[in-house]
C-alpha positions as CSV (number, residue, x, y, z in Angstrom):
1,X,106.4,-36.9,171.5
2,X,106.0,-33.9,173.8
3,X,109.9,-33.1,173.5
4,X,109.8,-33.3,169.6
5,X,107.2,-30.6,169.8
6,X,109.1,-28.4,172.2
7,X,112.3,-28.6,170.1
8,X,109.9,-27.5,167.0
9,X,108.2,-24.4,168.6
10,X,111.7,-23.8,170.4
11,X,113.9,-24.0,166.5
12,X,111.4,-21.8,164.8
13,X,110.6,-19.4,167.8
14,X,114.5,-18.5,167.5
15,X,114.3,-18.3,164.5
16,X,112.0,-15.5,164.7
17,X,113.9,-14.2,167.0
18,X,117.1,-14.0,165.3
19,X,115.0,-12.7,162.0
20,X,113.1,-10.0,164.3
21,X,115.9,-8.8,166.4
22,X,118.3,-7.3,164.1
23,X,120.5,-5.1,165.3
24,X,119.7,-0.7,163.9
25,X,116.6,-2.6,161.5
26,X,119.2,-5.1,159.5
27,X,117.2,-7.2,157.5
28,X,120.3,-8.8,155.8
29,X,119.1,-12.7,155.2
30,X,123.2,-13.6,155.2
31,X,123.9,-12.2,158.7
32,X,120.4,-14.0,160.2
33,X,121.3,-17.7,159.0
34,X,125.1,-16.9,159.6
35,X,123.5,-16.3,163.3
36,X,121.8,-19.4,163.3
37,X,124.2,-21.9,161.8
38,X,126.8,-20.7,164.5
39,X,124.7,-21.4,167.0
40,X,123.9,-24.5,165.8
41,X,127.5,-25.2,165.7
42,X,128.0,-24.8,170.1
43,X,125.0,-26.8,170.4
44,X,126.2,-29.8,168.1
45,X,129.6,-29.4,169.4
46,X,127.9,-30.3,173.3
47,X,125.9,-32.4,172.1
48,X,128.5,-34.8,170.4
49,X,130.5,-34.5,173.6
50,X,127.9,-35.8,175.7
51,X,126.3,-38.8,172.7
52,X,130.4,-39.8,172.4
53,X,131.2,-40.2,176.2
54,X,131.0,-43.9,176.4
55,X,131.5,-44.5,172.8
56,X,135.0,-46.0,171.4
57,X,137.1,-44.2,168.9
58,X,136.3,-43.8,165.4
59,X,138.3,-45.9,162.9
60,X,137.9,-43.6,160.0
61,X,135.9,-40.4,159.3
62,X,133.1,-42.7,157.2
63,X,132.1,-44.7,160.6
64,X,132.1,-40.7,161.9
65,X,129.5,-40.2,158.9
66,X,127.6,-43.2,159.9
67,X,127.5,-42.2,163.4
68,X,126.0,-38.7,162.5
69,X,123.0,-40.3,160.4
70,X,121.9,-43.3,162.8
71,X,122.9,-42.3,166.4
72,X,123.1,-38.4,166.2
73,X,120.3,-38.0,163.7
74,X,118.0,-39.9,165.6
75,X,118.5,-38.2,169.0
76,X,117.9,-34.9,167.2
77,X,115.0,-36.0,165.1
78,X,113.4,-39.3,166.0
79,X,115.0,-41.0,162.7
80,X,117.7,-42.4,161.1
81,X,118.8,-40.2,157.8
82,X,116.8,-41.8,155.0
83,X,120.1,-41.6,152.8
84,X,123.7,-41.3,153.2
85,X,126.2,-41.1,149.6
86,X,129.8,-40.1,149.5
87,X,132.6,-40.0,146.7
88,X,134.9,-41.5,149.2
89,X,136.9,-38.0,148.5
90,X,135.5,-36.0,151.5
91,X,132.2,-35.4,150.1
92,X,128.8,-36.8,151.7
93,X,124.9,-36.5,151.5
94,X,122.9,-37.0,153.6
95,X,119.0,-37.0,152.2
96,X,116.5,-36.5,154.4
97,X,113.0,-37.1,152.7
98,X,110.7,-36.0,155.5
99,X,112.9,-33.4,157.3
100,X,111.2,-32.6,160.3
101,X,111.8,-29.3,160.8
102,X,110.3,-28.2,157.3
103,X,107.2,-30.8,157.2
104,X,105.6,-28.1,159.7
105,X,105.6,-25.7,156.8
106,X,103.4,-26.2,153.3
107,X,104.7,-28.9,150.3
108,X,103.9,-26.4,148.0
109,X,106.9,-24.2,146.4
110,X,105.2,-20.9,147.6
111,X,107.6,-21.7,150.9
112,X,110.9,-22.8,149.4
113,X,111.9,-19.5,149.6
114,X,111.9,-19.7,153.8
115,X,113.8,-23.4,153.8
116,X,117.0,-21.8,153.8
117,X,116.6,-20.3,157.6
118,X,115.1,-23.7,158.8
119,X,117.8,-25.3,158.0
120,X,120.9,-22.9,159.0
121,X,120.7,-24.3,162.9
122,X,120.6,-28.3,161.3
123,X,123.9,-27.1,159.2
124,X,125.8,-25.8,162.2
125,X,124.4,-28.8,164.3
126,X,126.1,-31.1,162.2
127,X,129.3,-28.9,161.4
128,X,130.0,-29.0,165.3
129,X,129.5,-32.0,165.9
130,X,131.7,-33.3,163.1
131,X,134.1,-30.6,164.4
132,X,133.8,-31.9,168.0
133,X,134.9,-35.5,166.1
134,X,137.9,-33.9,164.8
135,X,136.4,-33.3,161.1
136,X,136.6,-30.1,160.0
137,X,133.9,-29.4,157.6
138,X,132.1,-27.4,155.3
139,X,127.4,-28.0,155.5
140,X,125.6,-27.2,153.2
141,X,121.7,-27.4,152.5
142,X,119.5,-27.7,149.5
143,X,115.6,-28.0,149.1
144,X,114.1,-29.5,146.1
145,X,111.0,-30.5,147.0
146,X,109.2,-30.0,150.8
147,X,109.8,-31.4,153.2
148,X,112.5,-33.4,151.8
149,X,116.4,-31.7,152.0
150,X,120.1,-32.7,151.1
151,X,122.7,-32.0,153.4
152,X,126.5,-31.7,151.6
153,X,128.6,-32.3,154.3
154,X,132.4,-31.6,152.7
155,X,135.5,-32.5,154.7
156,X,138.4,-30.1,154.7
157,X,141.6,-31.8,154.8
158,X,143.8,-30.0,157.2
């Protein structure tokens, strides 16, 4: 429990970092979660290394999916991803109904507004893992409601 509560004040102490820090006064919201999902990327990229070591091969890019919503997700966040869909074209999403990096802040929509830059590192944790895997791939993340969040997760074909 006390790890899950470092990793929280850790995520959103950088990202008030990254948000406060701008370089000559930039306030550009683009740059700051560009910031953010790329260092989300390193990190995911060393983290699948390291979750993958002992693991066999991956048949397919769908057991890769599966792999990133039981085993990953739940080394990052204490739970499986509540649901995974895919077109069986390259596209998946994964819902998360009680993200929790964004149950910290209100369920009201005054906050929806700020989900965007809680969820840049998650993208690029995901991104470089799946790009670790061999996946190149496009994240994306959308807020409806708080605390719940969709991930798109869009494989590029090389």
């Amino acid at each position: 429990m006390a790890d899950e509560a470092l990793f929280q004040f850790l995520h959103s102490e950088l990202i008030q970092y990254i948000y406060k820090s701008g370089a000559n006064g930039e306030t550009e919201n683009g740059k700051n979660i560009t910031k953010l999902e790329a260092m989300g990327f390193r990190v995911g990229q060393g983290l699948i290394e390291r979750f993958t070591k002992e693991t066999p091969r991956f048949k397919d890019e769908l057991d890769v999916m599966k792999f990133i919503c039981k085993d990953f997700w739940t080394c990052l966040f204490k739970k499986q991803i509540d649901n995974l869909r895919t077109n069986h074209q390259g596209i998946y999403v994964l819902q998360d109904n009680s993200f929790r990096l964004l149950s910290q802040l209100s369920a009201g929509k005054q906050y929806l507004e700020h989900a965007p830059k809680y969820l840049a590192f998650t993208c690029g944790l995901v991104r470089g893992g799946l790009s670790d895997l061999g996946l190149k791939s496009v994240v994306t993340a959308e807020v409806a409601g708080m605390p719940a969040c969709k991930f798109q997760v869009m494989i590029q074909k090389v």
